[in-house]
CHARMM internal coordinates of N, CA and C (Angstrom, degrees):
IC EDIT
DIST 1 N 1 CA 1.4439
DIST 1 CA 1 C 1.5153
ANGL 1 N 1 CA 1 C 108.13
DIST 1 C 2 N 1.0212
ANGL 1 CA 1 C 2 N 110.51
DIHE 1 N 1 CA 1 C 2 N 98.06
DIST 2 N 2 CA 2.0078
ANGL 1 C 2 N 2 CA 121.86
DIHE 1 CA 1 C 2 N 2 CA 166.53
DIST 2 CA 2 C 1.3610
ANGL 2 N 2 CA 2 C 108.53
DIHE 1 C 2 N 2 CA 2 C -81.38
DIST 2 C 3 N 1.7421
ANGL 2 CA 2 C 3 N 109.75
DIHE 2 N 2 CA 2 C 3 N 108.99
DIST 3 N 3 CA 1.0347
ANGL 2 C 3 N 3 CA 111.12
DIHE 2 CA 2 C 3 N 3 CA 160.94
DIST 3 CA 3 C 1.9319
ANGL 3 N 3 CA 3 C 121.02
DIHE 2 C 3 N 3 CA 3 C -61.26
DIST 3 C 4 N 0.8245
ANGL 3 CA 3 C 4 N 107.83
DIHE 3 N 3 CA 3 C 4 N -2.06
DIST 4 N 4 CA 1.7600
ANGL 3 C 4 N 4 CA 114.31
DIHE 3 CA 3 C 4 N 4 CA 172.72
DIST 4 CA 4 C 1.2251
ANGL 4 N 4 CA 4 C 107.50
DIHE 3 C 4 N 4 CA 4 C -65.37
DIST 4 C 5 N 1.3903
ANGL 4 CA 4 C 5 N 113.02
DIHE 4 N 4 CA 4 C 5 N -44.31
DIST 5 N 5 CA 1.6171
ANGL 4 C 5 N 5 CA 118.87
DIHE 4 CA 4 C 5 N 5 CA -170.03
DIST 5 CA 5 C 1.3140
ANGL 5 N 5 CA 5 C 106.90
DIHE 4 C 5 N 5 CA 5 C -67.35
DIST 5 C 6 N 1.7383
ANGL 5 CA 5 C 6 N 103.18
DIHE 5 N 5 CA 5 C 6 N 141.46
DIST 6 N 6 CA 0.9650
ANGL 5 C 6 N 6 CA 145.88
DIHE 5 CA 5 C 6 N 6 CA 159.24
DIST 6 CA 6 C 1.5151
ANGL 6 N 6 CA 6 C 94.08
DIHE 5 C 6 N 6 CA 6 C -30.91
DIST 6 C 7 N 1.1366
ANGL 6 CA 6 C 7 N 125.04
DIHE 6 N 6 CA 6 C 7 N -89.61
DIST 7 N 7 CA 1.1960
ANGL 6 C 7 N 7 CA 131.36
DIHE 6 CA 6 C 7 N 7 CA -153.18
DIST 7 CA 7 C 1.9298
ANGL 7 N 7 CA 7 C 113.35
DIHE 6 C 7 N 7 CA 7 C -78.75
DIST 7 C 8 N 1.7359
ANGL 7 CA 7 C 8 N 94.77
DIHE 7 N 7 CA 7 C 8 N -3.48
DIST 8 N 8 CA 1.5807
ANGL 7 C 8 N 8 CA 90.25
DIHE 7 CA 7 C 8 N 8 CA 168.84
DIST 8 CA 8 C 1.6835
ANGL 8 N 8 CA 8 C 128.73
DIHE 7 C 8 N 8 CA 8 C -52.12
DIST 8 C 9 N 1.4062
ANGL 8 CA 8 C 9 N 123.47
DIHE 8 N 8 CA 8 C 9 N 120.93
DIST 9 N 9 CA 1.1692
ANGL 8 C 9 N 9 CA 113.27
DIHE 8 CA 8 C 9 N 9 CA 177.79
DIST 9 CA 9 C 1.8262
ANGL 9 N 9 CA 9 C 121.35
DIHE 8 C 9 N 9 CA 9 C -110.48
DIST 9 C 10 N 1.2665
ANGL 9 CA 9 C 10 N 122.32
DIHE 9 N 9 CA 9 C 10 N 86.30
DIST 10 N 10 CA 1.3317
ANGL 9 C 10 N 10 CA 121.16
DIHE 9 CA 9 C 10 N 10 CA -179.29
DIST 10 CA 10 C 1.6770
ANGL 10 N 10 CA 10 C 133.16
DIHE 9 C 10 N 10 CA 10 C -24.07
DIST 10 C 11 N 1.6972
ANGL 10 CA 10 C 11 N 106.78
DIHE 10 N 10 CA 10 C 11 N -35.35
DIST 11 N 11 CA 0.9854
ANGL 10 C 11 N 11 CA 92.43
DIHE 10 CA 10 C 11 N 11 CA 171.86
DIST 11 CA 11 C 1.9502
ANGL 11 N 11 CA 11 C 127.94
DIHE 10 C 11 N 11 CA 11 C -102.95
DIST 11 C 12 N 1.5175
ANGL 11 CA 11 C 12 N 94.62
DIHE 11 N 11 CA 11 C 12 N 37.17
DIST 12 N 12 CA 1.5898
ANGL 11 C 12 N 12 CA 104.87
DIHE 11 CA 11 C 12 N 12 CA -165.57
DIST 12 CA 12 C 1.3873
ANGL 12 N 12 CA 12 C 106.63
DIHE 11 C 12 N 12 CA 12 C -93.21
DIST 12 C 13 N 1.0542
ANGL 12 CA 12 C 13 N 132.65
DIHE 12 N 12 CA 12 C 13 N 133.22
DIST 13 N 13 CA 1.7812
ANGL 12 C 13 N 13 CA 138.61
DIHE 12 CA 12 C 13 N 13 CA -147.44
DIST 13 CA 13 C 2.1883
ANGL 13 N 13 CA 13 C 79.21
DIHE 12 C 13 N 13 CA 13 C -72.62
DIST 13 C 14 N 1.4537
ANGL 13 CA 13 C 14 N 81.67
DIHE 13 N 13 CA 13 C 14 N 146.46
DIST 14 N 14 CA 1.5990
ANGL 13 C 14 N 14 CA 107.30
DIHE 13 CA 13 C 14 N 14 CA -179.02
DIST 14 CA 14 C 1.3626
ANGL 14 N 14 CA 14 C 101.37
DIHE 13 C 14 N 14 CA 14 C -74.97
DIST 14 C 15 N 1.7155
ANGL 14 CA 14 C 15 N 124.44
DIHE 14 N 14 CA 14 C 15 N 139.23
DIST 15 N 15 CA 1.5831
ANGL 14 C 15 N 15 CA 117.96
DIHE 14 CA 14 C 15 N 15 CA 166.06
DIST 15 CA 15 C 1.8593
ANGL 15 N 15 CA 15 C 113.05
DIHE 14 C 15 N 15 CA 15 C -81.93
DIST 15 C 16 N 1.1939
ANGL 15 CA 15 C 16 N 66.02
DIHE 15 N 15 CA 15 C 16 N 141.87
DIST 16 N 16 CA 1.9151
ANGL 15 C 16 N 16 CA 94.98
DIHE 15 CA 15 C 16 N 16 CA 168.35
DIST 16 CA 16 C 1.5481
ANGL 16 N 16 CA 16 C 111.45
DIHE 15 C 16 N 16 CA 16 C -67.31
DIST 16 C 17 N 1.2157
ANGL 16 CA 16 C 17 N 124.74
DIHE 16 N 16 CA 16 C 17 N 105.57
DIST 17 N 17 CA 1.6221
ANGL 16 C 17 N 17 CA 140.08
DIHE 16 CA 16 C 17 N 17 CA 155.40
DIST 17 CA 17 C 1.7438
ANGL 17 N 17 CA 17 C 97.30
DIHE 16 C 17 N 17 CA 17 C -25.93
DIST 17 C 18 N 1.0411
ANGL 17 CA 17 C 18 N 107.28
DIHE 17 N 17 CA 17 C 18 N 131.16
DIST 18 N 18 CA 1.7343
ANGL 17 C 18 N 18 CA 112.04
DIHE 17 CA 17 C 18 N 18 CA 171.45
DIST 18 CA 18 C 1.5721
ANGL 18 N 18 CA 18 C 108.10
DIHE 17 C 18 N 18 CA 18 C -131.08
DIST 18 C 19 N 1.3413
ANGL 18 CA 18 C 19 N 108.26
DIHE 18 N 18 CA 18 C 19 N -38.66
DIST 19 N 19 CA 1.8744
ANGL 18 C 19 N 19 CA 115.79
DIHE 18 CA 18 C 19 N 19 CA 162.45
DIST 19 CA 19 C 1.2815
ANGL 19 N 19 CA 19 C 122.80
DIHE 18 C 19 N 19 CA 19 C -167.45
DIST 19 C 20 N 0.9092
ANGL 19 CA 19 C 20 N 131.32
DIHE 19 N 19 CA 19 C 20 N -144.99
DIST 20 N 20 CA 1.6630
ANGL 19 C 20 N 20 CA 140.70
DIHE 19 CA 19 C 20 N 20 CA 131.92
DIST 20 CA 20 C 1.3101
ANGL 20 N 20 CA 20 C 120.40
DIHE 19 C 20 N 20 CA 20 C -19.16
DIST 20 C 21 N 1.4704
ANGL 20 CA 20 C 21 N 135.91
DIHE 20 N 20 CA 20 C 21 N 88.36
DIST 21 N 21 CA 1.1569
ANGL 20 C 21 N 21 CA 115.46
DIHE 20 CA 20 C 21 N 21 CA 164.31
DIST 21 CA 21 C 2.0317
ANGL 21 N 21 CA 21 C 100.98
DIHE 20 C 21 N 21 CA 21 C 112.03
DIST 21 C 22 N 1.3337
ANGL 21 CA 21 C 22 N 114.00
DIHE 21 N 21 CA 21 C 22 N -56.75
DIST 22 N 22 CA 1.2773
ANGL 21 C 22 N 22 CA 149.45
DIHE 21 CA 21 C 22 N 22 CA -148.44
DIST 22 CA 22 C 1.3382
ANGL 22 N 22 CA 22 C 119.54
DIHE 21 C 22 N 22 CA 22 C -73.51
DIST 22 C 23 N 0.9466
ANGL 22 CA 22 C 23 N 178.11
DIHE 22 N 22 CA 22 C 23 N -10.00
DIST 23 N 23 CA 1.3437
ANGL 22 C 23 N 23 CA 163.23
DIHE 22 CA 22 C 23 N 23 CA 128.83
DIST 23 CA 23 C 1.3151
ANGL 23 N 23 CA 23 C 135.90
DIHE 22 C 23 N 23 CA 23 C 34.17
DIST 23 C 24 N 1.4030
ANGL 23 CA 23 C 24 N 110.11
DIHE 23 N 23 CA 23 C 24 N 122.64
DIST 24 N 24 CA 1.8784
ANGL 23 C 24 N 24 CA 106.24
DIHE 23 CA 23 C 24 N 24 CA 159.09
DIST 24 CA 24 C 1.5752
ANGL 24 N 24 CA 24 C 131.36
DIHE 23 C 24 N 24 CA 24 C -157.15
DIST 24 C 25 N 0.3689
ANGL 24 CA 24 C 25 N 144.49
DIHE 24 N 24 CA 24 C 25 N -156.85
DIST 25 N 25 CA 1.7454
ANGL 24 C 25 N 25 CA 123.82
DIHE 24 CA 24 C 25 N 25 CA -160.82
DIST 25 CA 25 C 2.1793
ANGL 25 N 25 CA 25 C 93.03
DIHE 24 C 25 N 25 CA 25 C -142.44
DIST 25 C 26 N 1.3216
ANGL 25 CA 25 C 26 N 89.68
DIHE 25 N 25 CA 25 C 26 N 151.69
DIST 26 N 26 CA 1.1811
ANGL 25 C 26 N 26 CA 122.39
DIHE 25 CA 25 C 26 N 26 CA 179.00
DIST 26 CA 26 C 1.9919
ANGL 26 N 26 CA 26 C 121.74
DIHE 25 C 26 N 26 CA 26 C -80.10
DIST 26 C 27 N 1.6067
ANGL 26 CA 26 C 27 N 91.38
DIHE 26 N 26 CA 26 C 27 N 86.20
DIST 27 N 27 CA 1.5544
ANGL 26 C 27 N 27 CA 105.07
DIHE 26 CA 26 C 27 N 27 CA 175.29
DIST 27 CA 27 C 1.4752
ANGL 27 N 27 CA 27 C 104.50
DIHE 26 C 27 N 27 CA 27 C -12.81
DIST 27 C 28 N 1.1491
ANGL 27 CA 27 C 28 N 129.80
DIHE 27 N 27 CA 27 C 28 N -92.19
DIST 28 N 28 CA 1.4391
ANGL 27 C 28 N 28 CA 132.99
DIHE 27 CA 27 C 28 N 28 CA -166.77
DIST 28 CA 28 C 1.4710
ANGL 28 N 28 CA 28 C 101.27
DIHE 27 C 28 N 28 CA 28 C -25.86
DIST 28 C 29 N 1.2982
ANGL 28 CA 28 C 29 N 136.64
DIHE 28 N 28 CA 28 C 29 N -60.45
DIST 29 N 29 CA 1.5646
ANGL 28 C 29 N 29 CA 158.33
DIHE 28 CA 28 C 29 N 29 CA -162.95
DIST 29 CA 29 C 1.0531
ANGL 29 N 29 CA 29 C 83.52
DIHE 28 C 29 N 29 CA 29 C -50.16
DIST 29 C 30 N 1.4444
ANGL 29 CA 29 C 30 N 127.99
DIHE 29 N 29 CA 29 C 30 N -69.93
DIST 30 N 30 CA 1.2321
ANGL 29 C 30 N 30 CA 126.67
DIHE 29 CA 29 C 30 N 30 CA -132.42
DIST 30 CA 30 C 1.7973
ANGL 30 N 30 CA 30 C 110.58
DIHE 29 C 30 N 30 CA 30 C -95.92
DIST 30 C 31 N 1.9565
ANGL 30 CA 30 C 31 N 121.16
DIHE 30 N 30 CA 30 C 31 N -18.11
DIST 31 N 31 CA 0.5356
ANGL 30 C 31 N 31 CA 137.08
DIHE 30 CA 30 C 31 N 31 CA 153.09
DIST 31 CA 31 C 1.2703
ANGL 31 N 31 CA 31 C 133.80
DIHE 30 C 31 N 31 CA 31 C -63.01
DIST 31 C 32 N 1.3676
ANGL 31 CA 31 C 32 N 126.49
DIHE 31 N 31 CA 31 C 32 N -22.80
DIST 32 N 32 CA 1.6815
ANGL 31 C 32 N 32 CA 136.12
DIHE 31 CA 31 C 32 N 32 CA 167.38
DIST 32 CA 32 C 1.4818
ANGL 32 N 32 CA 32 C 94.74
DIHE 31 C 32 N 32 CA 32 C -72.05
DIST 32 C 33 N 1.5496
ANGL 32 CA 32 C 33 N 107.92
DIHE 32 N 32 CA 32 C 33 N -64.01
DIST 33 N 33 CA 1.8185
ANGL 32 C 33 N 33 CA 106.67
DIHE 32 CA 32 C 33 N 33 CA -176.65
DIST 33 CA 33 C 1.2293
ANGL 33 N 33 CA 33 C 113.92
DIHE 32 C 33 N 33 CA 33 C -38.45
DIST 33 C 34 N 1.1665
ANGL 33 CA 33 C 34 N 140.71
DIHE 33 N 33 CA 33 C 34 N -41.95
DIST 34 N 34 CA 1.3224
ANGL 33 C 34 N 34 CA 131.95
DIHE 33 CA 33 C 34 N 34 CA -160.94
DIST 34 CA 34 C 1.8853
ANGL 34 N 34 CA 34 C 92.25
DIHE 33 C 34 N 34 CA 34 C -100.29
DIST 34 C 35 N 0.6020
ANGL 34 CA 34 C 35 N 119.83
DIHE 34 N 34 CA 34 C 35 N -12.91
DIST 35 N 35 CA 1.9785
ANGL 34 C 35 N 35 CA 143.02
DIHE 34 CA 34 C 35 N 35 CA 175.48
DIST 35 CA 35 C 1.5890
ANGL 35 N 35 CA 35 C 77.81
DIHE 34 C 35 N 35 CA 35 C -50.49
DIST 35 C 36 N 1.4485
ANGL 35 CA 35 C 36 N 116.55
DIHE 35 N 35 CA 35 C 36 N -101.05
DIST 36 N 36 CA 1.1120
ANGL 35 C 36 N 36 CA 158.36
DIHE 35 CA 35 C 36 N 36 CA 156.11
DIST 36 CA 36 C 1.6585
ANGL 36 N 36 CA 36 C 117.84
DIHE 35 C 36 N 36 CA 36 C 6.25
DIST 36 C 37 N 1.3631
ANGL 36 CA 36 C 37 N 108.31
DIHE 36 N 36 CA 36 C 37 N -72.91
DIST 37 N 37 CA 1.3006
ANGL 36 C 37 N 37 CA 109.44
DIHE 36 CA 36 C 37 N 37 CA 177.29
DIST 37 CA 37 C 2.0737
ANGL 37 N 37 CA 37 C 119.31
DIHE 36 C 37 N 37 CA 37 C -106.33
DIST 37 C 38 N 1.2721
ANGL 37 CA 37 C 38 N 108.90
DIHE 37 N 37 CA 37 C 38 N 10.69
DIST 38 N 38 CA 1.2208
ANGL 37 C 38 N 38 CA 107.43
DIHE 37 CA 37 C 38 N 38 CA 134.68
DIST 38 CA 38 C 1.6934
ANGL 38 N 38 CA 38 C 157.28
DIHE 37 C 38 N 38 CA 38 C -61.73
DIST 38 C 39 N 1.3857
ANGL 38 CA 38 C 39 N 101.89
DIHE 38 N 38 CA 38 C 39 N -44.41
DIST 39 N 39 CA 1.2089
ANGL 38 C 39 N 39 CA 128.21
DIHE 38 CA 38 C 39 N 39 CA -177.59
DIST 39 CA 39 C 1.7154
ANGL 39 N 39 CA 39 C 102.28
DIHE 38 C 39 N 39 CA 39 C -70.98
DIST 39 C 40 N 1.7588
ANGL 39 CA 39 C 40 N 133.75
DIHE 39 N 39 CA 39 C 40 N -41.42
DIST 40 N 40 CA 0.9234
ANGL 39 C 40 N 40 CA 111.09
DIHE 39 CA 39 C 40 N 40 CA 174.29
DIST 40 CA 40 C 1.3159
ANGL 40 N 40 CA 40 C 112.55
DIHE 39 C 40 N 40 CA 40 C -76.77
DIST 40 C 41 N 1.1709
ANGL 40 CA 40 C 41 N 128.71
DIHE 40 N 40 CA 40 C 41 N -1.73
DIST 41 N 41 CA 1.6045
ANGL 40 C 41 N 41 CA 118.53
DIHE 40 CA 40 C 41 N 41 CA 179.26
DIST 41 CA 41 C 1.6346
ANGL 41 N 41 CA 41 C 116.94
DIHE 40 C 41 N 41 CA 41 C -100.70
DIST 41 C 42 N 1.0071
ANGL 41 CA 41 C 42 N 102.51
DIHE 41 N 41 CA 41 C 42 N -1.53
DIST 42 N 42 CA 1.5884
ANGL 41 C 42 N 42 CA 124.83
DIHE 41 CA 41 C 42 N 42 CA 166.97
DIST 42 CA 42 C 1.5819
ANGL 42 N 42 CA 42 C 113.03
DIHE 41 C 42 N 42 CA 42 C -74.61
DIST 42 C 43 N 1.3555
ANGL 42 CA 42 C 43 N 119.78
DIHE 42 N 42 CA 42 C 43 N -38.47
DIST 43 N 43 CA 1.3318
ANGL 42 C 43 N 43 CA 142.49
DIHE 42 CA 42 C 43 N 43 CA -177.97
DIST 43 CA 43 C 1.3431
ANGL 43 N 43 CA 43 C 98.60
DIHE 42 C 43 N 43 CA 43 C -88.96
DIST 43 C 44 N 1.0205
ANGL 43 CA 43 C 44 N 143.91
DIHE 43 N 43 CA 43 C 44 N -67.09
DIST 44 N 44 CA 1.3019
ANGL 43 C 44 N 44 CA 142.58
DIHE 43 CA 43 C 44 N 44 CA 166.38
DIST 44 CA 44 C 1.7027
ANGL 44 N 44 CA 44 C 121.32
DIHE 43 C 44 N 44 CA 44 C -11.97
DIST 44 C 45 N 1.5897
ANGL 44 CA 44 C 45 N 83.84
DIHE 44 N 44 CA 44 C 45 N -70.80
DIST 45 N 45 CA 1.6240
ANGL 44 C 45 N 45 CA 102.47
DIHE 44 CA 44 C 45 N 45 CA 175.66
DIST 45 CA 45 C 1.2927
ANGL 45 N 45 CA 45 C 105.82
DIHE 44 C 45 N 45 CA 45 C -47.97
DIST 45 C 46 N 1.2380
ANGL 45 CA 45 C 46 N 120.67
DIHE 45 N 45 CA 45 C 46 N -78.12
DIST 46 N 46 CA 1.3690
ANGL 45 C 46 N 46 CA 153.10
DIHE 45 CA 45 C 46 N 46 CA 179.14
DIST 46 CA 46 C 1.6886
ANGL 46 N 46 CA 46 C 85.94
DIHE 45 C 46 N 46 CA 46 C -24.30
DIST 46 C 47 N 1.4774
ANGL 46 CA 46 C 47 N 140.81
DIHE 46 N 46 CA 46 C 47 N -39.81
DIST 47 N 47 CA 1.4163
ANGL 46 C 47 N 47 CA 128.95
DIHE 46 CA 46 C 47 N 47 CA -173.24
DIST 47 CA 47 C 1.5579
ANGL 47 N 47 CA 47 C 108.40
DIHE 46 C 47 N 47 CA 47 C -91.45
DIST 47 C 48 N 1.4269
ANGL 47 CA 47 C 48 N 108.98
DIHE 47 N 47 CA 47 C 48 N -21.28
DIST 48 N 48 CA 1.3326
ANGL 47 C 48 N 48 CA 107.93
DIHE 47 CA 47 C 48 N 48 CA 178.28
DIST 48 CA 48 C 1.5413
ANGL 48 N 48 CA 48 C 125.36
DIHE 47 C 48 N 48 CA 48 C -76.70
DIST 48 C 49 N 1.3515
ANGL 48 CA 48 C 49 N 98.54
DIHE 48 N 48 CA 48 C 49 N -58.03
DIST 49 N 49 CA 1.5484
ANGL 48 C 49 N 49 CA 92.19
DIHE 48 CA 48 C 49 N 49 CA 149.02
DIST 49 CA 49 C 1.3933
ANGL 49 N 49 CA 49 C 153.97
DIHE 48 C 49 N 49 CA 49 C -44.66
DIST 49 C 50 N 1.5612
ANGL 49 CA 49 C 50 N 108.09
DIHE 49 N 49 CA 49 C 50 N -31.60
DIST 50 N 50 CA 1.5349
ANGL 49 C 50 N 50 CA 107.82
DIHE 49 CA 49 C 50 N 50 CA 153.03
DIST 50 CA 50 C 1.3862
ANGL 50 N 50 CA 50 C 119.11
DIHE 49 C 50 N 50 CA 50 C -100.72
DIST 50 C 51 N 1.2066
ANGL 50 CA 50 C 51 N 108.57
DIHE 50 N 50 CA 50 C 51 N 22.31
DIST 51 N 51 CA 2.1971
ANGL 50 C 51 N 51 CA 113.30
DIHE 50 CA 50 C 51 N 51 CA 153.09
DIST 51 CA 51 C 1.7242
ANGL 51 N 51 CA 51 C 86.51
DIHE 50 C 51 N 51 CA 51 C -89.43
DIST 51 C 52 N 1.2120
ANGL 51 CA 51 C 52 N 121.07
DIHE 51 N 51 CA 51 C 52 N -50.98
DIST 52 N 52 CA 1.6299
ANGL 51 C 52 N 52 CA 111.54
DIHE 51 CA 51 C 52 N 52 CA -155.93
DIST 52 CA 52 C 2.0593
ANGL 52 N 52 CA 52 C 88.43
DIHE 51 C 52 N 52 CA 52 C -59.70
DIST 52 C 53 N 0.9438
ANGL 52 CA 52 C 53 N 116.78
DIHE 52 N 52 CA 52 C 53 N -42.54
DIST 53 N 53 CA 1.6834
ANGL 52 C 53 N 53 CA 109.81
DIHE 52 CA 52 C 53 N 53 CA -133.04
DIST 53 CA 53 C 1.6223
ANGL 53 N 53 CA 53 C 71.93
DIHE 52 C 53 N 53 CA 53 C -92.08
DIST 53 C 54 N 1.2189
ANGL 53 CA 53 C 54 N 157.14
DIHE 53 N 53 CA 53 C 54 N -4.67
DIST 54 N 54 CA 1.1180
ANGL 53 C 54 N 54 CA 139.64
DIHE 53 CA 53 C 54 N 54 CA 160.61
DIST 54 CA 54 C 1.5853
ANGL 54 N 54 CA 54 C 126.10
DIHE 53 C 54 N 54 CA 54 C -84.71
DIST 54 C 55 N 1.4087
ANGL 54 CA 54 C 55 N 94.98
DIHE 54 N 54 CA 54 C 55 N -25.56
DIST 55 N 55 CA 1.6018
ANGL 54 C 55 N 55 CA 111.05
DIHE 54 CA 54 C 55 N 55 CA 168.05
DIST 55 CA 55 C 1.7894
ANGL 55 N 55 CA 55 C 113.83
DIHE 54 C 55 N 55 CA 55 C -87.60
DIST 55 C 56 N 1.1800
ANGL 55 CA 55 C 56 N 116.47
DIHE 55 N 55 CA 55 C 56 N -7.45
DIST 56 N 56 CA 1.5895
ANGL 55 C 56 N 56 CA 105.24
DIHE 55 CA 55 C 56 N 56 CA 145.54
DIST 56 CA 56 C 1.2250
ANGL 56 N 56 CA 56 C 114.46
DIHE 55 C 56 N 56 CA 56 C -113.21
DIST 56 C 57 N 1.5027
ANGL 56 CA 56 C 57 N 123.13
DIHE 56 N 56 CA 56 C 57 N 10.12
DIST 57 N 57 CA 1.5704
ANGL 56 C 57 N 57 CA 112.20
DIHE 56 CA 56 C 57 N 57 CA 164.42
DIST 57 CA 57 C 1.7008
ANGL 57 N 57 CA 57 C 105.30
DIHE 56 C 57 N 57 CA 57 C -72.83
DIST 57 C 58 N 1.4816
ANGL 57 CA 57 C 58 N 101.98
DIHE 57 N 57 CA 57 C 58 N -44.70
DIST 58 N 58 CA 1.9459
ANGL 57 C 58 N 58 CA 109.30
DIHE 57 CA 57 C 58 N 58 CA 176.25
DIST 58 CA 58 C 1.3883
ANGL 58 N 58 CA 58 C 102.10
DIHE 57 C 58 N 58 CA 58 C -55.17
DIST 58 C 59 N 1.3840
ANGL 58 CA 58 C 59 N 121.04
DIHE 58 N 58 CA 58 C 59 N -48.19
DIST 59 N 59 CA 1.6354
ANGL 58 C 59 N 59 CA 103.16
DIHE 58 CA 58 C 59 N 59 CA -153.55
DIST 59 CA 59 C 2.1657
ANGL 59 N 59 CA 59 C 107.72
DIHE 58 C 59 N 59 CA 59 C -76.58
DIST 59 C 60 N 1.8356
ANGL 59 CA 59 C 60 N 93.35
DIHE 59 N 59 CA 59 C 60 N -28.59
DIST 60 N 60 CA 1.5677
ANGL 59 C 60 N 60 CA 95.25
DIHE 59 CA 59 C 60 N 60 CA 150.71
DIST 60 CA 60 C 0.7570
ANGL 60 N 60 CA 60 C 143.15
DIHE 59 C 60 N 60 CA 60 C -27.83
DIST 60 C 61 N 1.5003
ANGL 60 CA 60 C 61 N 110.44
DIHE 60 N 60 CA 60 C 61 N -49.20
DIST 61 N 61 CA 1.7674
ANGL 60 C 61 N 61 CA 130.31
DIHE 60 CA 60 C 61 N 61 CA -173.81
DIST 61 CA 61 C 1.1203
ANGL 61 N 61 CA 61 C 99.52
DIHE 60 C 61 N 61 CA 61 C -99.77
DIST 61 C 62 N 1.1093
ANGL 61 CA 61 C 62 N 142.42
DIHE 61 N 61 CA 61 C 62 N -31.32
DIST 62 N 62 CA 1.4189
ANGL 61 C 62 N 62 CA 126.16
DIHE 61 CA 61 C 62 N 62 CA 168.15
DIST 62 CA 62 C 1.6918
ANGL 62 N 62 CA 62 C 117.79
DIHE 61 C 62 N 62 CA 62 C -77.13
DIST 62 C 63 N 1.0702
ANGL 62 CA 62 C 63 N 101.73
DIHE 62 N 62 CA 62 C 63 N -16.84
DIST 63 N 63 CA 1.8732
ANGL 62 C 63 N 63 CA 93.36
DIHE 62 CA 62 C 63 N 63 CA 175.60
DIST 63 CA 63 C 1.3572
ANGL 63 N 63 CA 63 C 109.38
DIHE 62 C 63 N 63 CA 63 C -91.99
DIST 63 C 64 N 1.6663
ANGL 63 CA 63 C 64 N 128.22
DIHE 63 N 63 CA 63 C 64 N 16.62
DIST 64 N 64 CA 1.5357
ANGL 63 C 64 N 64 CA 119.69
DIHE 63 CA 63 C 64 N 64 CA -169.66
DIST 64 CA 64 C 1.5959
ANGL 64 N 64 CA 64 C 84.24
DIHE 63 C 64 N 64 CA 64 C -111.64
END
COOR INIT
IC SEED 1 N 1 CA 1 C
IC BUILD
């Protein structure tokens, strides 16, 4: 895990050593994380879509 990277994410559960080479991360870990950072992007959406569906309810009413 390179914190340099672009795509490094600090708060993503650390992998588990398995051997040589080998690694994998711990279901539970990885199941809270996505627990966690789903739900605000659910809400998110959930705001974008009713900015969109109000901005063609206006442009509705303005084209009648």
């Amino acid at each position: 895990m390179n914190p340099l990277s672009k795509y490094y994410d600090a708060t993503f559960p650390r992998p588990v050593r398995l051997g040589s080479g080998s690694v994998g991360w711990r279901s539970s870990a990885i199941d809270e994380w996505l627990t966690l950072h789903t739900v605000p992007a659910r809400s998110a959406v959930k705001g974008v879509n009713d900015e969109v569906r109000h901005t063609l309810s206006s442009d509705m009413t303005m084209s009648r």
